[in-house]
MDTraj code that builds the backbone (N, CA, C; nanometers):
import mdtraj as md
import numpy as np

residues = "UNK UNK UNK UNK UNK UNK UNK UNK UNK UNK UNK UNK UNK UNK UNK UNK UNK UNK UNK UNK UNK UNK UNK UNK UNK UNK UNK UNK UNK UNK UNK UNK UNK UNK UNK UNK UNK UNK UNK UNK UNK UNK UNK UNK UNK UNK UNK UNK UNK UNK UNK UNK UNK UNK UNK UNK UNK UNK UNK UNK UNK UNK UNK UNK UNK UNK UNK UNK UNK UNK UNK UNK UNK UNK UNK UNK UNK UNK UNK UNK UNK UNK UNK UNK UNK UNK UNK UNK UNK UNK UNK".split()
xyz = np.array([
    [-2.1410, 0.3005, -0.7561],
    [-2.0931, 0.4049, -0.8420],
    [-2.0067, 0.3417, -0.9510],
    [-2.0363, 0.3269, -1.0919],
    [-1.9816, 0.2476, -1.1531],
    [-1.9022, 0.3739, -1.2621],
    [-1.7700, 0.3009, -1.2928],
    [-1.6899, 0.3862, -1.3351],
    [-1.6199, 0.5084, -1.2198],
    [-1.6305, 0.4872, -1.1228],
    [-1.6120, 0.6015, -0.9828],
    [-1.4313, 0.5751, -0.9371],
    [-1.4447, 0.5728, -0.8599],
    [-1.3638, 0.5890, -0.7918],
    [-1.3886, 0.4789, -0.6357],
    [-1.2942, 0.3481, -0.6330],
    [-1.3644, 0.2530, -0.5376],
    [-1.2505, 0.2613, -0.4294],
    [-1.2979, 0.2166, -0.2788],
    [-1.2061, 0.2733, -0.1774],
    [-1.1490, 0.0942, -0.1201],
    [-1.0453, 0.0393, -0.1369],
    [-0.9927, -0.0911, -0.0696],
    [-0.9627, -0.0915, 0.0622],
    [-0.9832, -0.1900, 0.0909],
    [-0.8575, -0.2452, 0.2146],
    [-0.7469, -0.3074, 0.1945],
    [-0.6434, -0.2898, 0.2716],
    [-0.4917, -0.2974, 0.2641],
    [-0.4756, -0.4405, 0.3298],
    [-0.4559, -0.5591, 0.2655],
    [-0.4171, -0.6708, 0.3408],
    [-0.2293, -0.6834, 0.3308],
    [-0.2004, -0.7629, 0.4156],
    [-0.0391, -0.8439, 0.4317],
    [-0.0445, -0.9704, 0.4158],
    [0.0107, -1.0465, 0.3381],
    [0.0525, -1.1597, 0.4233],
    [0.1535, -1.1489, 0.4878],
    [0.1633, -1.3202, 0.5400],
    [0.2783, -1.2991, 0.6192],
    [0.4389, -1.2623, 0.6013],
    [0.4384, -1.3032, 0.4932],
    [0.5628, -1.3181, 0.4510],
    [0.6184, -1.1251, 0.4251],
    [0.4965, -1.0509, 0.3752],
    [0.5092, -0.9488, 0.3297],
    [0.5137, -0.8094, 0.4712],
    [0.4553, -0.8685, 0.5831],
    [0.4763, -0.8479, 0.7106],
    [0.6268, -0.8256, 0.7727],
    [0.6932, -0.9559, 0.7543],
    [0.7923, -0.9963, 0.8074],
    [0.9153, -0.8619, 0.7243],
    [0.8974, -0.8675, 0.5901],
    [0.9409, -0.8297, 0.5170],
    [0.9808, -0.6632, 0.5446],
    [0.8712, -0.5879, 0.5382],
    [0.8584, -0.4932, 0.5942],
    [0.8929, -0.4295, 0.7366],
    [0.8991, -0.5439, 0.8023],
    [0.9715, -0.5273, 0.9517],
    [1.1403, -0.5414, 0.9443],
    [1.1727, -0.5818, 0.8527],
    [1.3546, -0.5875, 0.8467],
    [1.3825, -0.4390, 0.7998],
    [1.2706, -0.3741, 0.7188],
    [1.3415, -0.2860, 0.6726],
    [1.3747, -0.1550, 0.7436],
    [1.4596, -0.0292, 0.7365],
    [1.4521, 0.0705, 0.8270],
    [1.3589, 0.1007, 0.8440],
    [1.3369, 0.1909, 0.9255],
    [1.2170, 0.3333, 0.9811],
    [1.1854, 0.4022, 0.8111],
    [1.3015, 0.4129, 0.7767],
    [1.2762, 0.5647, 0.6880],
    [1.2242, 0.4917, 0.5604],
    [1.2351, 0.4064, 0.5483],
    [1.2173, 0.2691, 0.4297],
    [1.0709, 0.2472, 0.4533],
    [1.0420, 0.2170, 0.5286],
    [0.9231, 0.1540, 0.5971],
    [0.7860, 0.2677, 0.6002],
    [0.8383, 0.3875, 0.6177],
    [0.7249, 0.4790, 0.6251],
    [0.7393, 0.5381, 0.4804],
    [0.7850, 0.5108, 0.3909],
    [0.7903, 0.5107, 0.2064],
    [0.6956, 0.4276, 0.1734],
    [0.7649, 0.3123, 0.1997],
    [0.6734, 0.1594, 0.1525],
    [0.5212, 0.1624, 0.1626],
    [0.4778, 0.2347, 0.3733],
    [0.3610, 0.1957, 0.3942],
    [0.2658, 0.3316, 0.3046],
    [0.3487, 0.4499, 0.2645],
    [0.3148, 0.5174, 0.2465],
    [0.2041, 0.5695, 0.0869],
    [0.3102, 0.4438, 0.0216],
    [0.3116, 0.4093, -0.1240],
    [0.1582, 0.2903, -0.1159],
    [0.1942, 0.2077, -0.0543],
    [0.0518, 0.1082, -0.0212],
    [-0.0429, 0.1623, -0.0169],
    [-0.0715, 0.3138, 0.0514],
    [-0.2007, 0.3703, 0.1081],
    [-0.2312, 0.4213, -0.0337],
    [-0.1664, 0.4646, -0.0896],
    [-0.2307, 0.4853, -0.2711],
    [-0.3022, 0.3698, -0.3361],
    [-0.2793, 0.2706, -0.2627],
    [-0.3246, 0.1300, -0.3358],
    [-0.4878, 0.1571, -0.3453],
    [-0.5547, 0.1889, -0.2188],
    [-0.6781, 0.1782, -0.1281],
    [-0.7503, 0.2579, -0.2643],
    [-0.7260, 0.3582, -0.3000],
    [-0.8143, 0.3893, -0.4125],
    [-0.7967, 0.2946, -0.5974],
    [-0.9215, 0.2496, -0.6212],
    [-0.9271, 0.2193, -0.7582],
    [-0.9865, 0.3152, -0.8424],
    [-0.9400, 0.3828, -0.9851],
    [-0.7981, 0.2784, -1.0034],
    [-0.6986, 0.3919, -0.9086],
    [-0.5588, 0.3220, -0.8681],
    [-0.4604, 0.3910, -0.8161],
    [-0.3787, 0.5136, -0.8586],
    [-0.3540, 0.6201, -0.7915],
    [-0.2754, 0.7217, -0.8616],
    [-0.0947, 0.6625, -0.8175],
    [-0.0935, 0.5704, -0.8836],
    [0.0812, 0.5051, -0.8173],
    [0.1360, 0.4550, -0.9558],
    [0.2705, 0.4071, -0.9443],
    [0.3318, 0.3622, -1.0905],
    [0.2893, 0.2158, -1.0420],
    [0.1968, 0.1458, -1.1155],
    [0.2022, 0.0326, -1.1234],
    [0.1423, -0.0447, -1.2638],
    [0.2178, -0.1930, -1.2622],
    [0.1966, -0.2570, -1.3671],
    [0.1914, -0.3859, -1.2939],
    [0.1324, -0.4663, -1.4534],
    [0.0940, -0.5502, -1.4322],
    [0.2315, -0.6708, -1.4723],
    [0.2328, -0.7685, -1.3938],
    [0.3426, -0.8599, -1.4390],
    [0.3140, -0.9666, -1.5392],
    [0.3740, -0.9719, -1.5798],
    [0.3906, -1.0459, -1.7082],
    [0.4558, -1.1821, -1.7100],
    [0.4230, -1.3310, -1.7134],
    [0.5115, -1.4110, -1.7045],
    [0.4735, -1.5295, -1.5598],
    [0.3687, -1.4545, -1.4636],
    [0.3303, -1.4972, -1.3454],
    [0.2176, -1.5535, -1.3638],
    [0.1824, -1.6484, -1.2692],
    [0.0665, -1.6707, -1.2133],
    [-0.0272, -1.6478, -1.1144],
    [-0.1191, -1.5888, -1.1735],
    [-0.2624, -1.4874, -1.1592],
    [-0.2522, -1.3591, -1.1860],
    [-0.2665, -1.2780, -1.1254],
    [-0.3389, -1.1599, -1.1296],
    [-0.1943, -1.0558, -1.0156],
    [-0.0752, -1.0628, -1.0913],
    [0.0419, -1.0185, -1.0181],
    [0.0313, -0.8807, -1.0314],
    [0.0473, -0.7402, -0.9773],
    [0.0915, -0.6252, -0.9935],
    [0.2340, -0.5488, -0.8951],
    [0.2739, -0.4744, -0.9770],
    [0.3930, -0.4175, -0.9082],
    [0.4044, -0.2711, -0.8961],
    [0.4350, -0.2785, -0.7549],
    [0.4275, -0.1025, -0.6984],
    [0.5667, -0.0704, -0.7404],
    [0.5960, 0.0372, -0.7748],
    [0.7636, 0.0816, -0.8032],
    [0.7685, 0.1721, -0.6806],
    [0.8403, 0.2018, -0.5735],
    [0.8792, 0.3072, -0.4694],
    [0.9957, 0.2903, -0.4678],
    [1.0695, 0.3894, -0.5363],
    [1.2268, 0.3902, -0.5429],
    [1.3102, 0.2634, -0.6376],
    [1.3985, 0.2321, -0.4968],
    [1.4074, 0.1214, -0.5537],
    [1.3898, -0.0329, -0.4798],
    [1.2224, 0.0345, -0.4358],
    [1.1495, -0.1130, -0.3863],
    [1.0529, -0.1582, -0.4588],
    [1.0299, -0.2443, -0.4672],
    [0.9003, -0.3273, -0.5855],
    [0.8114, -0.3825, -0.4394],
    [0.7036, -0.3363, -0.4649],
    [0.5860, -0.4073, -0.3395],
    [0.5025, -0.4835, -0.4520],
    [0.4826, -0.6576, -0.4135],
    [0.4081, -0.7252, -0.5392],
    [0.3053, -0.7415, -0.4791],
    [0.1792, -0.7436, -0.5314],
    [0.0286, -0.7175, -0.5071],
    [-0.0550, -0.7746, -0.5738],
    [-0.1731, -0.8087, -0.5029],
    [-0.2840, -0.8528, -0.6059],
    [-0.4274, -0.8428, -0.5425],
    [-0.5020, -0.7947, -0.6403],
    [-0.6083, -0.7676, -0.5802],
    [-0.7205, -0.8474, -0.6344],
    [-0.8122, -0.8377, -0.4824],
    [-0.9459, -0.9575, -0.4465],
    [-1.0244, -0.8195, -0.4827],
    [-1.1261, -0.7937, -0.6142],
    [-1.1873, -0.7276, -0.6406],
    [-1.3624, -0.7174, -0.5952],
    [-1.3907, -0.8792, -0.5810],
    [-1.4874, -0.9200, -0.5233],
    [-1.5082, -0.8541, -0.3264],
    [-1.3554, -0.8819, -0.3119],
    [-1.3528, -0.8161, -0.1687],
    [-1.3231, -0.7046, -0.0988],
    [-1.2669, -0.6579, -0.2389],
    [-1.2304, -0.4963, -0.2462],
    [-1.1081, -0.4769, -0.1324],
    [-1.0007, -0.5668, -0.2400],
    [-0.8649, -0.5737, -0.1263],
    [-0.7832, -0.5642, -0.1898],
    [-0.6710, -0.5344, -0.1463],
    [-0.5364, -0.5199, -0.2353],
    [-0.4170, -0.5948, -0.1289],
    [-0.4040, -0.7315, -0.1903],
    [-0.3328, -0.7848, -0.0830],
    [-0.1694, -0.8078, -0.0987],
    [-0.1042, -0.7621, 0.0003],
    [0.0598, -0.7044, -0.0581],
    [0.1526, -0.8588, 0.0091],
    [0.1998, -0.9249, -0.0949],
    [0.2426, -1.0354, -0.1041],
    [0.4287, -1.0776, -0.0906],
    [0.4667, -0.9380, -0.1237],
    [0.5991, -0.8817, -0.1465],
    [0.6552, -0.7972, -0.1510],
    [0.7697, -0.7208, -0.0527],
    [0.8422, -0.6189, -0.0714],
    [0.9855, -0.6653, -0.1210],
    [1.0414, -0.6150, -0.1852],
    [1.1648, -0.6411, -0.2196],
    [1.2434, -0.5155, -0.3062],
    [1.3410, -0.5306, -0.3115],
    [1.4921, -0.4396, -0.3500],
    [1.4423, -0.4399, -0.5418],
    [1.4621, -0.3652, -0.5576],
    [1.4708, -0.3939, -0.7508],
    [1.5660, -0.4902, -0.8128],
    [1.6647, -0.5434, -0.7235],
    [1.7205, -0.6066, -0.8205],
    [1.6735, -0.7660, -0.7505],
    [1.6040, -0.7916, -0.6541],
    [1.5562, -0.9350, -0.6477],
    [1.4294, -0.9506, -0.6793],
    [1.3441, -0.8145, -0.7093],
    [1.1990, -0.8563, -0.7366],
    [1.1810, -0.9464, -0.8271],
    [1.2040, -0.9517, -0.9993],
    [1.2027, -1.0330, -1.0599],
    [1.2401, -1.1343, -1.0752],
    [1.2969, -1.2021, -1.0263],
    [1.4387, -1.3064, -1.0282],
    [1.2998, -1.4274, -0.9879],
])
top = md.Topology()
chain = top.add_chain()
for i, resn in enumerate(residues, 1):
    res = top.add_residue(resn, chain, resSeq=i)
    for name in ("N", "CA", "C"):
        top.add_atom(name, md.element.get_by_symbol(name[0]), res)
traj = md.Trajectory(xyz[None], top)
């Protein structure tokens, strides 16, 4: 279906795993909640593209968490690389 509407899978690494496990309950079911918007292309979520990085960086805004992402289009994945606070995402 070209031009449609395409359905992903949700990868972690590890680091982005770990990440997500420090944070509260109530934090945590935001975050995973915000990700599951990822699964459709294109996404109904605030995201952009980063500027300044290397490859193919995007950033989820949820509050004031930044989830950094990038997606394997060939594999139809959206793989979440980073959660972090707004004021260390960029840094």
């Amino acid at each position: 279906m070209f031009g449609g509407i395409w359905e992903y899978e949700i990868g972690f690494t590890h680091k982005a795993l770990k990440q997500i496990k420090d944070l509260d309950r109530n934090t945590q079911t935001k975050i995973k909640a915000a990700v599951e918007k990822l699964r459709r292309v294109p996404p109904q979520a605030d995201i952009k593209k980063l500027k300044g990085v290397d490859g193919t960086v995007y950033r989820l805004r949820e509050g004031n968490w930044r989830v950094l992402f990038e997606y394997e289009h060939i594999k139809r994945m959206v793989i979440v690389t980073g959660i972090y606070h707004r004021k260390e995402a960029y840094q």
